[in-house]
N, CA, C and O atoms as CSV, one atom per row, in Angstrom:
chain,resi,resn,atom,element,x,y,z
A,1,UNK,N,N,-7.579,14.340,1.553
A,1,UNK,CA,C,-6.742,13.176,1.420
A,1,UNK,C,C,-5.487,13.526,0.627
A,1,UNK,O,O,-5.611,13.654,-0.591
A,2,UNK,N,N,-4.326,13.687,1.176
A,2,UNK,CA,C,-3.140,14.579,0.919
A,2,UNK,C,C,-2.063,13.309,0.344
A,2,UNK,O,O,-2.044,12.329,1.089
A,3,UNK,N,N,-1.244,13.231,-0.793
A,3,UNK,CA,C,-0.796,12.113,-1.597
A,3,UNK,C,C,0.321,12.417,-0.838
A,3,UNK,O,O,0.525,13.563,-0.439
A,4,UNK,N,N,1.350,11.129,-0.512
A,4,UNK,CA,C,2.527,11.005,0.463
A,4,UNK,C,C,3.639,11.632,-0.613
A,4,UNK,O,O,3.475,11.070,-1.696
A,5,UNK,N,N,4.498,12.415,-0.656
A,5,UNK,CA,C,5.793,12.930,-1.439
A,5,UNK,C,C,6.795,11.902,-2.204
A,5,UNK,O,O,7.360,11.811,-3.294
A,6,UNK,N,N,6.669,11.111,-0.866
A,6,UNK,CA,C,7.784,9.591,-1.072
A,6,UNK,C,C,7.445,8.127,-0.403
A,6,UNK,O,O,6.957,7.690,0.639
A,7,UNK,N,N,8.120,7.530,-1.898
A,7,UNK,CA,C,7.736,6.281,-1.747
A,7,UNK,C,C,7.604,5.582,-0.062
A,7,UNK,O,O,6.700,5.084,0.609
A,8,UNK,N,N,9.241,5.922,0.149
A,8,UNK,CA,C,9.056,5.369,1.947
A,8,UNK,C,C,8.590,5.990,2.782
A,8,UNK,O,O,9.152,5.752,3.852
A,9,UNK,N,N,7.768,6.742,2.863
A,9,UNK,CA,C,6.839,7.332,3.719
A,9,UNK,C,C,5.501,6.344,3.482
A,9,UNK,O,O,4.966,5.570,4.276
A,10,UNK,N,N,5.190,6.639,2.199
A,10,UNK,CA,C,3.858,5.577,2.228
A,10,UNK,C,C,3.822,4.346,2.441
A,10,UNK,O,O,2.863,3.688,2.845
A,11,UNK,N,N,5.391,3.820,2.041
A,11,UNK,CA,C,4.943,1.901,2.371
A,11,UNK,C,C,5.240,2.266,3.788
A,11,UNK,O,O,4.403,1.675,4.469
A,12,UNK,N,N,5.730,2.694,4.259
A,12,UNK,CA,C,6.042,2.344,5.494
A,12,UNK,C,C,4.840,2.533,6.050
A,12,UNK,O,O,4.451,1.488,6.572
A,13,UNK,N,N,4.018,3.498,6.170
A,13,UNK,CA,C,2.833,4.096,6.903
A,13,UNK,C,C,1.316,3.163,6.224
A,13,UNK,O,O,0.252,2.988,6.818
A,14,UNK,N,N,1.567,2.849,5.292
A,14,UNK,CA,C,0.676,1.594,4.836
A,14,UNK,C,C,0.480,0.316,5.329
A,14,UNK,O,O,-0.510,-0.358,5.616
A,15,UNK,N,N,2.169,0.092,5.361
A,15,UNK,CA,C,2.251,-1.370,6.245
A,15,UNK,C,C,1.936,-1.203,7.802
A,15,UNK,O,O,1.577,-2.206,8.419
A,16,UNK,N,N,2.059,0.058,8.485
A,16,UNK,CA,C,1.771,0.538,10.001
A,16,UNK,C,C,-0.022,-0.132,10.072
A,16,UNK,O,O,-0.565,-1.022,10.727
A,17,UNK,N,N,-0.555,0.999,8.863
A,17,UNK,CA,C,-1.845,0.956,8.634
A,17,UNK,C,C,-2.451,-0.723,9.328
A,17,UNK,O,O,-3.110,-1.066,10.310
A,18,UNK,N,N,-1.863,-1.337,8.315
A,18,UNK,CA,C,-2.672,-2.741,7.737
A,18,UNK,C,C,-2.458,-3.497,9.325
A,18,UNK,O,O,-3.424,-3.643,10.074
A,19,UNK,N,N,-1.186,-3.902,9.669
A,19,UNK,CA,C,-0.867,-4.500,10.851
A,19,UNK,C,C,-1.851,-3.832,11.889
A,19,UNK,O,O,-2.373,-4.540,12.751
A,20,UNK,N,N,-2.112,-2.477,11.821
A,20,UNK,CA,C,-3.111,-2.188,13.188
A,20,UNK,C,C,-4.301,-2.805,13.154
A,20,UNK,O,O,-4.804,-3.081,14.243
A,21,UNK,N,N,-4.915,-3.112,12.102
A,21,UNK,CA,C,-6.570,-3.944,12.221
A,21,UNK,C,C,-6.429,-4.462,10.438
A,21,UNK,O,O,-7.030,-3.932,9.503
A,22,UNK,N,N,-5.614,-5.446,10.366
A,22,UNK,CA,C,-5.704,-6.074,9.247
A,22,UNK,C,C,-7.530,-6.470,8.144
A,22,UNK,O,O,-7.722,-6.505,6.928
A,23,UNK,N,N,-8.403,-6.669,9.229
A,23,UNK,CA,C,-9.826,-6.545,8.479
A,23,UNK,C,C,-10.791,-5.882,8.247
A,23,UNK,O,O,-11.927,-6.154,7.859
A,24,UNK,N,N,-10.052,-4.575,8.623
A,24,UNK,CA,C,-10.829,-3.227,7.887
A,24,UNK,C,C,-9.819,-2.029,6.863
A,24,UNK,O,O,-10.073,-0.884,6.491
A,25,UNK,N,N,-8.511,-2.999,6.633
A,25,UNK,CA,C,-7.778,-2.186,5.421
A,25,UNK,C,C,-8.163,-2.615,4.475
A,25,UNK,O,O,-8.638,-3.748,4.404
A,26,UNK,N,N,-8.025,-1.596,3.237
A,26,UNK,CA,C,-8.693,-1.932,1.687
A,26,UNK,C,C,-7.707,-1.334,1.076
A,26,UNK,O,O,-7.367,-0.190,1.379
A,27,UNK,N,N,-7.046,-2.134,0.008
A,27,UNK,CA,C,-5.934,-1.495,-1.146
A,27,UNK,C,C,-6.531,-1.130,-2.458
A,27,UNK,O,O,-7.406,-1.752,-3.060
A,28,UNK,N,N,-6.002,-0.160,-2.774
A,28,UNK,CA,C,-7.222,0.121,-4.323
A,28,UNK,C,C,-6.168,0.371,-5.110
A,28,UNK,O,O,-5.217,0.986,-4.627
A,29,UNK,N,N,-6.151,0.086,-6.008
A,29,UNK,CA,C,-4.756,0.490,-7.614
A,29,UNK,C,C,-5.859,0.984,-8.428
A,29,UNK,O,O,-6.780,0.376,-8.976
A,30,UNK,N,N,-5.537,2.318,-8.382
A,30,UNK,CA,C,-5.995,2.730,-10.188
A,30,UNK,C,C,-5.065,3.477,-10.897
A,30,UNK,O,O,-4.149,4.184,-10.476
A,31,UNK,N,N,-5.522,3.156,-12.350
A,31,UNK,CA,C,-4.417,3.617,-13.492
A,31,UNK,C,C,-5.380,4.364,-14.737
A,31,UNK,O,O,-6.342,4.015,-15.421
A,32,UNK,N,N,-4.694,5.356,-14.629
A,32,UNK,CA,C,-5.552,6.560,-15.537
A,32,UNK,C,C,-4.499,6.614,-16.538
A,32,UNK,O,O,-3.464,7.277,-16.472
A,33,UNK,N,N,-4.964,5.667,-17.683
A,33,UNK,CA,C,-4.289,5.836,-19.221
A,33,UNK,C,C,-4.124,7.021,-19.678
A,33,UNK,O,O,-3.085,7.183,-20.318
A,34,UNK,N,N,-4.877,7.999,-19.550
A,34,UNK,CA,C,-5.250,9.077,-20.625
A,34,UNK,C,C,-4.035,10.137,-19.578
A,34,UNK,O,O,-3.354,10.902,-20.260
A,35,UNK,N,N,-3.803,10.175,-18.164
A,35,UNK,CA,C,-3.080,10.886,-17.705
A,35,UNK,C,C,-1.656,9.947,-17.551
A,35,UNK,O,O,-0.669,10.627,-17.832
A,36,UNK,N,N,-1.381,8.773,-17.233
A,36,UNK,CA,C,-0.444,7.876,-17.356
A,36,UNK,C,C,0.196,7.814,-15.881
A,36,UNK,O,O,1.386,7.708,-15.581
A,37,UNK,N,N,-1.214,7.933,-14.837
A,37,UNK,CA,C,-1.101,8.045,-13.343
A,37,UNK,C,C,-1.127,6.761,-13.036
A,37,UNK,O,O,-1.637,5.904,-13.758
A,38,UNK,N,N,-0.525,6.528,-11.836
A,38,UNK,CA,C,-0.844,4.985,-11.045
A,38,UNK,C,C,-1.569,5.470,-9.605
A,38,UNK,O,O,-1.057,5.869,-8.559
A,39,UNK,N,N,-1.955,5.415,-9.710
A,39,UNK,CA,C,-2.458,5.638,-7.663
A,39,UNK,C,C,-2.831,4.390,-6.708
A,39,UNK,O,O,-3.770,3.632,-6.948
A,40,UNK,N,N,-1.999,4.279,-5.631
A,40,UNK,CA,C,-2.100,3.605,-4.530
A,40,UNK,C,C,-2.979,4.456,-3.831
A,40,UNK,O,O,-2.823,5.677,-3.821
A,41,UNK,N,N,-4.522,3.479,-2.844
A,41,UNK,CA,C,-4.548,3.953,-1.970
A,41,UNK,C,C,-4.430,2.891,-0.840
A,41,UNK,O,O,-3.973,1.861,-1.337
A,42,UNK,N,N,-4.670,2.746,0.504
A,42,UNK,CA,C,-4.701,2.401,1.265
A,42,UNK,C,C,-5.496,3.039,2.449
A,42,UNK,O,O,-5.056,4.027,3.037
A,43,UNK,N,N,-6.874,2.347,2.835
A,43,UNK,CA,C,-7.462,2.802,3.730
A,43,UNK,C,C,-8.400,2.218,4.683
A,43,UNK,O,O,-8.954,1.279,4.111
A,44,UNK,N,N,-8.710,2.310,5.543
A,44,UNK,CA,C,-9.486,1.931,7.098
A,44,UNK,C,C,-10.642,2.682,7.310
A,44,UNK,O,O,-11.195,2.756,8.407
A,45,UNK,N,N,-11.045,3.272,6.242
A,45,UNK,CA,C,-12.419,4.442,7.114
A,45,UNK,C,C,-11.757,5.829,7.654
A,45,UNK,O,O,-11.922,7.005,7.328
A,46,UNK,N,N,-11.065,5.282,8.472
A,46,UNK,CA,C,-10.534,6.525,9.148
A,46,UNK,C,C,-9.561,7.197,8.830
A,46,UNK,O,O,-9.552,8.424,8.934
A,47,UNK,N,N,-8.476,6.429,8.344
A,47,UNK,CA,C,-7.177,6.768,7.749
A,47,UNK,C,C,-7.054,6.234,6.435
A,47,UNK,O,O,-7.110,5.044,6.123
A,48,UNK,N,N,-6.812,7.603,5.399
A,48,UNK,CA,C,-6.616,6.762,4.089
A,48,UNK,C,C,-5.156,7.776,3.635
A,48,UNK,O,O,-5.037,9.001,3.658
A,49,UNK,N,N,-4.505,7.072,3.371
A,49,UNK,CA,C,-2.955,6.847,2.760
A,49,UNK,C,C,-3.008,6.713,1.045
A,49,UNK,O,O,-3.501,5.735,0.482
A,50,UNK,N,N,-2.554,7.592,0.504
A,50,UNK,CA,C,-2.152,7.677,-1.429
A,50,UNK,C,C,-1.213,8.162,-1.912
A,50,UNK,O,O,-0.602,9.214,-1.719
A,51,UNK,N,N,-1.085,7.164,-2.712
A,51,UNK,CA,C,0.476,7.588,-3.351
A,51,UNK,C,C,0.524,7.435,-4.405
A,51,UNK,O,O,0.557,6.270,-4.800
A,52,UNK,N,N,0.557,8.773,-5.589
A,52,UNK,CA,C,0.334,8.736,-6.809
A,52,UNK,C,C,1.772,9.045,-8.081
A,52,UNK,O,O,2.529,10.006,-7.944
A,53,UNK,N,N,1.838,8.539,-8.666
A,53,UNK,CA,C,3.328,8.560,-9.563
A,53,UNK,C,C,2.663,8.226,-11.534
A,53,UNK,O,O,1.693,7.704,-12.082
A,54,UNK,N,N,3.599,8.740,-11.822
A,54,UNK,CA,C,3.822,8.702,-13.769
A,54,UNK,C,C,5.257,8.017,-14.006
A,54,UNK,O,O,5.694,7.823,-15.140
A,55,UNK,N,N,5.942,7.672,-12.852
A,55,UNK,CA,C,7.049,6.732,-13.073
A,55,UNK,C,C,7.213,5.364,-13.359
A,55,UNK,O,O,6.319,4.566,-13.080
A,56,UNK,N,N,8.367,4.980,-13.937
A,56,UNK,CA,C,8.114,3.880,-14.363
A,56,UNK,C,C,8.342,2.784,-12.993
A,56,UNK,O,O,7.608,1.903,-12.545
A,57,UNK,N,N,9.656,3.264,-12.584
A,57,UNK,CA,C,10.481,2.313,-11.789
A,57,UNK,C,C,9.937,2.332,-10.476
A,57,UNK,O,O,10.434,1.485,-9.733
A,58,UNK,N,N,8.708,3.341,-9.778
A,58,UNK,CA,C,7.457,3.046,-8.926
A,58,UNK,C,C,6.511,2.235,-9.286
A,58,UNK,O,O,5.416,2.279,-8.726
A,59,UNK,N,N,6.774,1.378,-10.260
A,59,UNK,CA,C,5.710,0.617,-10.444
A,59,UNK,C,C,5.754,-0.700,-10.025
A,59,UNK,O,O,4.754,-1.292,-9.619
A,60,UNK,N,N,7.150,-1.323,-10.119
A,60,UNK,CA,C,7.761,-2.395,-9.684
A,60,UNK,C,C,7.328,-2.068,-7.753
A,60,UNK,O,O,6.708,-2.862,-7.045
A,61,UNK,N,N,7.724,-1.084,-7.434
A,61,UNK,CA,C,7.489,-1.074,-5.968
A,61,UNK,C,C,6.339,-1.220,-5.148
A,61,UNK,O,O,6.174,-1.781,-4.065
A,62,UNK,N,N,5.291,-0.349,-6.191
A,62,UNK,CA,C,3.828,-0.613,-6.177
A,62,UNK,C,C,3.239,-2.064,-6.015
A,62,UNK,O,O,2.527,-2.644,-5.195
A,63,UNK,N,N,3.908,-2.383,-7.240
A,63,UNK,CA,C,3.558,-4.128,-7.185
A,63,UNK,C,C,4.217,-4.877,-6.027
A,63,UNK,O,O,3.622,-5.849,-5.562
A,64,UNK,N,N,5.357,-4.518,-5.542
A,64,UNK,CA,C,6.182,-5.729,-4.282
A,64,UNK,C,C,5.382,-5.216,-3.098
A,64,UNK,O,O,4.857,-6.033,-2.343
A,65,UNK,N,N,5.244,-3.762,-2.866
A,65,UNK,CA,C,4.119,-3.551,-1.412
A,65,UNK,C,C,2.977,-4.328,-1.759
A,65,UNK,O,O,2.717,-5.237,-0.971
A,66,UNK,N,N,2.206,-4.187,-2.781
A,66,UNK,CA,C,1.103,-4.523,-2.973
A,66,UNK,C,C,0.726,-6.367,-2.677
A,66,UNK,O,O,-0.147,-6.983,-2.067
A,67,UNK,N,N,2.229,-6.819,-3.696
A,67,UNK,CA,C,2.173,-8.476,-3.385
A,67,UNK,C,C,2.462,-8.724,-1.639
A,67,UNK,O,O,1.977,-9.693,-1.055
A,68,UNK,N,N,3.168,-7.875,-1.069
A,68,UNK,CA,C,3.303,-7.755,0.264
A,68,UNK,C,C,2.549,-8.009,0.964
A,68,UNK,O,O,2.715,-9.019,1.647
A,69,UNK,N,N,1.347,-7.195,1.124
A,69,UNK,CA,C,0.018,-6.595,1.868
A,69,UNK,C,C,-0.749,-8.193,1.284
A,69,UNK,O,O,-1.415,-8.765,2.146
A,70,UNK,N,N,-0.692,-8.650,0.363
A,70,UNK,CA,C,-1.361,-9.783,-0.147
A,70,UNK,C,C,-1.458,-11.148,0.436
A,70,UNK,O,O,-2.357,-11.904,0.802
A,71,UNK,N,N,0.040,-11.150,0.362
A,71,UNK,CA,C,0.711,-12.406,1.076
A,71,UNK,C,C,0.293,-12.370,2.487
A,71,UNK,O,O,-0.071,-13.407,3.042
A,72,UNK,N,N,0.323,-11.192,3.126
A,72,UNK,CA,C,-0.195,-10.942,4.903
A,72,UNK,C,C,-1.720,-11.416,4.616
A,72,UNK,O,O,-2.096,-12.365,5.303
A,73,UNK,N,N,-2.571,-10.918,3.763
A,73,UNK,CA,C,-3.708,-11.066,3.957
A,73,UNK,C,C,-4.704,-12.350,3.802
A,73,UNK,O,O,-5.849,-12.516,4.223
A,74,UNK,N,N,-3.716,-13.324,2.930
A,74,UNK,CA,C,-3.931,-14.756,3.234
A,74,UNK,C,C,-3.100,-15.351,3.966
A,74,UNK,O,O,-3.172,-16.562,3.757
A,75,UNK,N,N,-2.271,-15.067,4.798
A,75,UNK,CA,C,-1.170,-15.638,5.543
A,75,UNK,C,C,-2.218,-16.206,7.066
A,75,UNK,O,O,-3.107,-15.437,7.430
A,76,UNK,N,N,-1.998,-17.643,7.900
A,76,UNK,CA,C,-2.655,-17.863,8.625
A,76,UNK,C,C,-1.667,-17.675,9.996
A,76,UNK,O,O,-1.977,-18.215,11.058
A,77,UNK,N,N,-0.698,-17.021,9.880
A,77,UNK,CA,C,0.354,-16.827,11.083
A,77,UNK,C,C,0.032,-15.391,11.121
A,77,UNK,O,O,-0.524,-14.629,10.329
A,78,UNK,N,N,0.693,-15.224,12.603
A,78,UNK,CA,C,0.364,-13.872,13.109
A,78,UNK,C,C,0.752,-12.899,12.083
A,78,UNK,O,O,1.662,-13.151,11.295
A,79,UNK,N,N,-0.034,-11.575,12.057
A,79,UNK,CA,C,0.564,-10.650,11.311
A,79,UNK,C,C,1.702,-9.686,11.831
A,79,UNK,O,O,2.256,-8.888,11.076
A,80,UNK,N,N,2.012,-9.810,13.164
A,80,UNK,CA,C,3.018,-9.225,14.077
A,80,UNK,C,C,4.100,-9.319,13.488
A,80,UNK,O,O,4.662,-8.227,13.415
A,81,UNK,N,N,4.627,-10.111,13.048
A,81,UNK,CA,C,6.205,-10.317,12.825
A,81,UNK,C,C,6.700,-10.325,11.646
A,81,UNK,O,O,7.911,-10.351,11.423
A,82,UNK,N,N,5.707,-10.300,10.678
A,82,UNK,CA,C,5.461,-10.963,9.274
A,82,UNK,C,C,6.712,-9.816,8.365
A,82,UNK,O,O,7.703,-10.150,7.716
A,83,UNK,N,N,6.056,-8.134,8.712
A,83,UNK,CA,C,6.322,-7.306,7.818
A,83,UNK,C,C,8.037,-7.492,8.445
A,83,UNK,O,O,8.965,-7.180,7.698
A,84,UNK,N,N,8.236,-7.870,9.459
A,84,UNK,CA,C,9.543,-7.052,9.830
A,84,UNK,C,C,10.787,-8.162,9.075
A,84,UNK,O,O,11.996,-7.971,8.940
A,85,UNK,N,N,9.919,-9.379,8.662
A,85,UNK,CA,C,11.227,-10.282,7.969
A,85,UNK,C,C,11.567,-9.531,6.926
A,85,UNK,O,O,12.726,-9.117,6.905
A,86,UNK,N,N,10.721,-9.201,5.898
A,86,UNK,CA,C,10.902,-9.142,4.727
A,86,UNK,C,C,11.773,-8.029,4.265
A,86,UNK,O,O,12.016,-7.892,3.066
């Protein structure tokens, strides 16, 4: 499970992810104090997507994909069209 280089590689390929079968993606955030890591993952079983950073100003981004993927996942309108407004 190979961590993406850059930020827009992973949201982008995250949000691909989720839209293909929205009820078998799972988002996981963990934060390792003692190393001062954040890690995104994103995964389906089959495909899992991570993106790990010690930055600050990835964290804000972390959080807007993350509130992103959120908002889709209680949203009762199609998920087709959703990502491409925003």
């Amino acid at each position: 499970m190979p961590y993406y280089q850059t930020w827009e590689e992973f949201a982008r390929a995250a949000e691909k992810l989720y839209l293909t079968d929205p009820m078998k993606v799972r988002v996981v955030l963990k934060y390792r104090h003692c190393d001062g890591n954040l890690c995104m993952k994103v995964t389906d079983d089959a495909v899992c997507l991570q993106y790990k950073t010690d930055q600050a100003q990835d964290v804000k981004k972390i959080e807007k994909l993350h509130g992103k993927l959120m908002r889709l996942m209680v949203s009762k309108e199609s998920h087709s069209g959703a990502m491409e407004t925003d």
